[in-house]
N, C-alpha and C positions, 0 to 999 in steps of 0.2 A: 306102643312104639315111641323112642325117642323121638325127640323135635330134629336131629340133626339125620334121624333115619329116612324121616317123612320129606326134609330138604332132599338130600339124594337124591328120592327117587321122583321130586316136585322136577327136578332140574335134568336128570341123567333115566327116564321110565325105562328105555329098552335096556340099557346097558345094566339098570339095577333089578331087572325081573326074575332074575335066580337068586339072587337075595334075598327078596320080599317073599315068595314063594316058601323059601324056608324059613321065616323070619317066623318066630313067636312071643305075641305079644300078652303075655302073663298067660292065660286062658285061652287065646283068642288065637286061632293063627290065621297068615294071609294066605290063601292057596293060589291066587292069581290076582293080576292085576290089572285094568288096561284102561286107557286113555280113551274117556269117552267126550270129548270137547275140551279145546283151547283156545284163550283169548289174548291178547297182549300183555293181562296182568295174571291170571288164574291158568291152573290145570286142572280139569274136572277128571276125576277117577271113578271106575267103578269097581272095586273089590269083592273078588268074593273071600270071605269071612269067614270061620266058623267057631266054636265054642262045643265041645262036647256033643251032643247029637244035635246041637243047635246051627244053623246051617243061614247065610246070606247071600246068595248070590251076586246081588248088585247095589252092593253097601254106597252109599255115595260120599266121595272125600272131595274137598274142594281144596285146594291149593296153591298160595303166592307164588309168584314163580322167582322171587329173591328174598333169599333166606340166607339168614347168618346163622352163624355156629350155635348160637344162644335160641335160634327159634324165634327172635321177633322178628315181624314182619311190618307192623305198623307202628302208627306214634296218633295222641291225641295230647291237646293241649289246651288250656285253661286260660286266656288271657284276662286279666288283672290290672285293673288302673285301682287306684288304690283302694276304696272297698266295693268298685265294682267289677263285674263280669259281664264278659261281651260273649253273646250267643248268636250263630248265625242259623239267618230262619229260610231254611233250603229244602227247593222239590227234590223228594226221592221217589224215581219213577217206578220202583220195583214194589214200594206201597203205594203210588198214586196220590200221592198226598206231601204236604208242605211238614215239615219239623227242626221241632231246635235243636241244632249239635254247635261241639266244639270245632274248631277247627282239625280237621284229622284226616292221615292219607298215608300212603306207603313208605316205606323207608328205601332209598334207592339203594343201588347196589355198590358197593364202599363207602357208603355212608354210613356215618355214628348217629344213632337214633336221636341224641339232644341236638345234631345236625339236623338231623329232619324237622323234629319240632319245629324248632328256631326256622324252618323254611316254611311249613305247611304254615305257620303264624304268618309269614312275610304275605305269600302267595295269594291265602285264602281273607286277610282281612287289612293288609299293608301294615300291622304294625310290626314295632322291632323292640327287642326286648333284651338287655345285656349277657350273657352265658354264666352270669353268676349270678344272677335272678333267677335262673331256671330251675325249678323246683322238680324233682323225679318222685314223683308217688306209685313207683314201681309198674309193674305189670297185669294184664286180665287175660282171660282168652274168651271173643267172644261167643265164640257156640262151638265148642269142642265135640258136639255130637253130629258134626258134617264140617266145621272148618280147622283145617291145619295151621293155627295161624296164634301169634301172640300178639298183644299190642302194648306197646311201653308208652304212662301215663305223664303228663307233665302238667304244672302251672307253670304257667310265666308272669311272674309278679314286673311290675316297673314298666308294662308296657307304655312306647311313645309312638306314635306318629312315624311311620319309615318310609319309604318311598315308592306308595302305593299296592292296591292289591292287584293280580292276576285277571283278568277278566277271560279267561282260558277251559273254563269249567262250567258244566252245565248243571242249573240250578241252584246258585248261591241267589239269592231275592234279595236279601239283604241282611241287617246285625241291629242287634241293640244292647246299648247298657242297661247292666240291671244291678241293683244293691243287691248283696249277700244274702236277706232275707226275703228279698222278692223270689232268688233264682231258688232257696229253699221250700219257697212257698210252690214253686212250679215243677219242682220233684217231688212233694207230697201230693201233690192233686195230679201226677200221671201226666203233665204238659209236657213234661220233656221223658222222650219215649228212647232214644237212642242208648246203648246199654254202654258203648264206651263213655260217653257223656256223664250217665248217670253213675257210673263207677268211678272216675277221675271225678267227679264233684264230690261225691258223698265221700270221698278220700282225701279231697282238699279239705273238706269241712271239720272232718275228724283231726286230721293233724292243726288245723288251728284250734280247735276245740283243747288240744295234748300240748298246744303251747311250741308245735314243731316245726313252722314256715312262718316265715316272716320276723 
């Protein structure tokens, strides 16, 4: 199913449910669909599925509930003072435990994702970074096998100082700089566990590696 299918019916369930019902996704169709839990950012689905005699009753789809035409939903970002990287070291209460991510959060609704960036940067660690700094290391999608959901990647080279962070969020602890090959060393040895993180880094590394940022 397209990303623009799976928006519709994140945003519009009842009105799209004779769609989805006849809706065929290569192999796969949806024969029902309904709305098992909603929160201010998500819609939980449960689908029943099927595949040739292959049969799901309550597939589980989890879903933004603002979505663009393009299917992103999120944004992560890279901040960059000149050969280092700042990592924020935040409890995530859904593993029970502390880890290192980049700065990264949803994209609102009429917002342009290097908008978002450029804010989730501001919010989550005050700094401020020029829009022609903003490096786009494209897209990932983090767990395509339960979430509907894209996220568009960024560095932000030339971070400075802007006018403070956010203190509006639960569990940022704190940040720290690190040189390029410390933050390498902390993705080979499994420290930094977050899969947007480790995808926008190991994509920032390669494109300098290719001679392509900066």
């Amino acid at each position: 199913m397209s990303q623009t299918a799976w928006a519709s019916a994140a945003l519009e369930p009842a009105a799209e449910a004779a769609y989805f019902r006849a809706f065929v996704m290569g192999a796969t169709i949806l024969n029902h669909r309904r709305v098992a839990f909603q929160n201010t950012r998500f819609t939980v689905f449960a689908d029943h599925i099927a595949a040739g005699a292959l049969e799901v009753l309550d597939f589980l789809v989890v879903a933004p509930h603002c979505y663009r035409a393009d299917g992103l939903t999120g944004v992560a970002v890279i901040p960059i003072r000149q050969d280092l990287v700042l990592l924020l070291d935040r409890y995530r209460h859904p593993v029970s435990g502390r880890v290192w991510e980049l700065p990264r959060g949803f994209i609102d609704a009429g917002e342009e994702p290097a908008d978002a960036a450029l804010r989730e940067l501001a919010e989550e660690t005050g700094l401020a970074c020029p829009p022609k700094k903003l490096i786009h290391l494209g897209s990932f999608m983090p767990d395509p096998g339960i979430l509907s959901a894209h996220v568009a990647l960024y560095a932000a080279a030339g971070c400075q100082p802007g006018a403070g962070r956010l203190h509006d969020e639960i569990g940022i602890e704190g940040s720290h700089w690190y040189a390029r090959d410390e933050v390498k060393r902390l993705l080979r040895t499994g420290a930094i566990q977050d899969g947007a993180s480790c995808v926008a880094l190991y994509r920032y590394f390669a494109a300098l590696e290719d001679g392509g940022t900066e």
